[in-house]
C-alpha positions, 0 to 999 in steps of 0.5 A: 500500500505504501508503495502506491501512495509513492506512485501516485504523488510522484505521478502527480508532481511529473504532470503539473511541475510548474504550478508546483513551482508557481504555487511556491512562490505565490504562497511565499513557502518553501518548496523543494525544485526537483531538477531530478523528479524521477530520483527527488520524489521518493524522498519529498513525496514520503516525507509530505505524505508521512502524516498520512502514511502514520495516520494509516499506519495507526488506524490499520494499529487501531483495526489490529487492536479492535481484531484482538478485542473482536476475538477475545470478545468471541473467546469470552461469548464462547467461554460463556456459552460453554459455561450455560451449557454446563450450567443446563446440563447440570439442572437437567441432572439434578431435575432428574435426580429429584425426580427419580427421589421423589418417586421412591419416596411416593409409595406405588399404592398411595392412589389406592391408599387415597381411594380408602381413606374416601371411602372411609370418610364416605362410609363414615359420613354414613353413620354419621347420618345415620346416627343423627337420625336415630338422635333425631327419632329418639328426641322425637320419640322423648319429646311426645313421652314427655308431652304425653306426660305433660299431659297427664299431668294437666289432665290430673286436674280434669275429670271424665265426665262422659267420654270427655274431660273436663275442669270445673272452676268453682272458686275464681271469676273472670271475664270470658277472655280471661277464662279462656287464658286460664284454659289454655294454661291448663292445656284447654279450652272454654267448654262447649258440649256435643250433646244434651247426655254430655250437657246434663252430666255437668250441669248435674255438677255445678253449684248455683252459680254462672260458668262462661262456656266457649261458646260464642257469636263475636264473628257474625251475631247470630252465628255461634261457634266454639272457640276450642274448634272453630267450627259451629257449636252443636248443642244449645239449651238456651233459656227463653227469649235467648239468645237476646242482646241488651248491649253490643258486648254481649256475644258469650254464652254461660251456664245459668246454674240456677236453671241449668240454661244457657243465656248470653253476656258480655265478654268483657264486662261480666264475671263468673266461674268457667267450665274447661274442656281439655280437647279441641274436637267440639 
C-alpha cells in the first residue's frame, strides 16, 4: 500500500511541475525544485505524505487492536456459552435426580391408599347420618313421652265426665277472655258440649252459680261457634227469649246454674266461674 501512495504523488508532481513551482512562490513557502523528479520524489513525496502514511499506519494499529478485542470478545461469548451449557446440563441432572427421589419416596399404592381413606370418610359420613337420625327419632320419640306426660299431668286436674274431660272452676271469676287464658294454661279450652247426655252430666255438677262456656257469636251475631274448634257449636239449651242482646258486648254464652240454661253476656264486662274442656274436637 505504501508503495502506491509513492506512485501516485510522484505521478502527480511529473504532470503539473510548474504550478508546483508557481504555487511556491505565490504562497511565499518553501518548496523543494526537483531538477531530478524521477530520483527527488521518493524522498519529498514520503516525507509530505508521512502524516498520512502514520495516520494509516495507526488506524490499520487501531483495526489490529479492535481484531484482538473482536476475538477475545468471541473467546469470552464462547467461554460463556460453554459455561450455560454446563450450567443446563447440570439442572437437567439434578431435575432428574429429584425426580427419580421423589418417586421412591411416593409409595406405588398411595392412589389406592387415597381411594380408602374416601371411602372411609364416605362410609363414615354414613353413620354419621345415620346416627343423627336415630338422635333425631329418639328426641322425637322423648319429646311426645314427655308431652304425653305433660299431659297427664294437666289432665290430673280434669275429670271424665262422659267420654270427655273436663275442669270445673268453682272458686275464681273472670271475664270470658280471661277464662279462656286460664284454659289454655291448663292445656284447654272454654267448654262447649256435643250433646244434651254430655250437657246434663255437668250441669248435674255445678253449684248455683254462672260458668262462661266457649261458646260464642263475636264473628257474625247470630252465628255461634266454639272457640276450642272453630267450627259451629252443636248443642244449645238456651233459656227463653235467648239468645237476646241488651248491649253490643254481649256475644258469650254461660251456664245459668240456677236453671241449668244457657243465656248470653258480655265478654268483657261480666264475671263468673268457667267450665274447661281439655280437647279441641267440639
Amino acid at each position: 500500500m505504501l508503495r502506491s501512495a509513492k506512485f501516485i504523488l510522484c505521478a502527480f508532481v511529473l504532470l503539473y511541475p510548474y504550478g508546483a513551482l508557481i504555487e511556491a512562490q505565490d504562497g511565499r513557502r518553501y518548496v523543494c525544485l526537483l531538477s531530478d523528479p524521477p530520483n527527488q520524489c521518493s524522498e519529498y513525496c514520503v516525507s509530505a505524505l508521512q502524516p498520512v502514511i502514520d495516520h494509516l499506519s495507526k488506524e490499520q494499529q487501531d483495526w489490529g487492536t479492535c481484531g484482538v478485542k473482536l476475538n477475545e470478545t468471541v473467546a469470552k461469548l464462547d467461554q460463556i456459552e460453554d459455561q450455560l451449557t454446563a450450567t443446563q446440563i447440570q439442572i437437567e441432572s439434578q431435575h432428574a435426580f429429584l425426580k427419580n427421589n421423589i418417586t421412591k419416596a411416593i409409595p406405588q399404592d398411595l392412589e389406592q391408599r387415597l381411594k380408602d381413606i374416601e371411602g372411609n370418610q364416605t362410609a363414615l359420613g354414613n353413620q354419621l347420618k345415620d346416627g343423627q337420625k336415630r338422635t333425631e327419632s329418639q328426641l322425637t320419640a322423648i319429646q311426645k313421652t314427655l308431652s304425653e306426660i305433660e299431659r297427664k299431668l294437666v289432665l290430673q286436674r280434669y275429670q271424665k265426665i262422659g267420654s270427655r274431660y273436663f275442669y270445673i272452676e268453682h272458686n275464681v271469676v273472670v271475664n270470658w277472655r280471661t277464662a279462656e287464658q286460664m284454659c289454655i294454661e291448663m292445656g284447654g279450652h272454654l267448654a262447649a258440649f256435643q250433646n244434651e247426655q254430655e250437657y246434663n252430666a255437668i250441669a248435674a255438677q255445678l253449684k248455683k252459680a254462672n260458668y262462661w262456656l266457649g261458646v260464642n257469636d263475636l264473628a257474625k251475631q247470630g252465628e255461634f261457634i266454639s272457640l276450642a274448634s272453630g267450627k259451629l257449636a252443636t248443642y244449645f239449651r238456651w233459656r227463653k227469649n235467648e239468645p237476646k242482646y241488651n248491649n253490643p258486648t254481649q256475644h258469650c254464652a254461660y251456664v245459668y246454674g240456677h236453671e241449668n240454661v244457657m243465656i248470653v253476656l258480655s265478654c268483657t264486662t261480666d264475671v263468673m266461674h268457667f267450665i274447661c274442656q281439655s280437647d279441641s274436637d267440639v
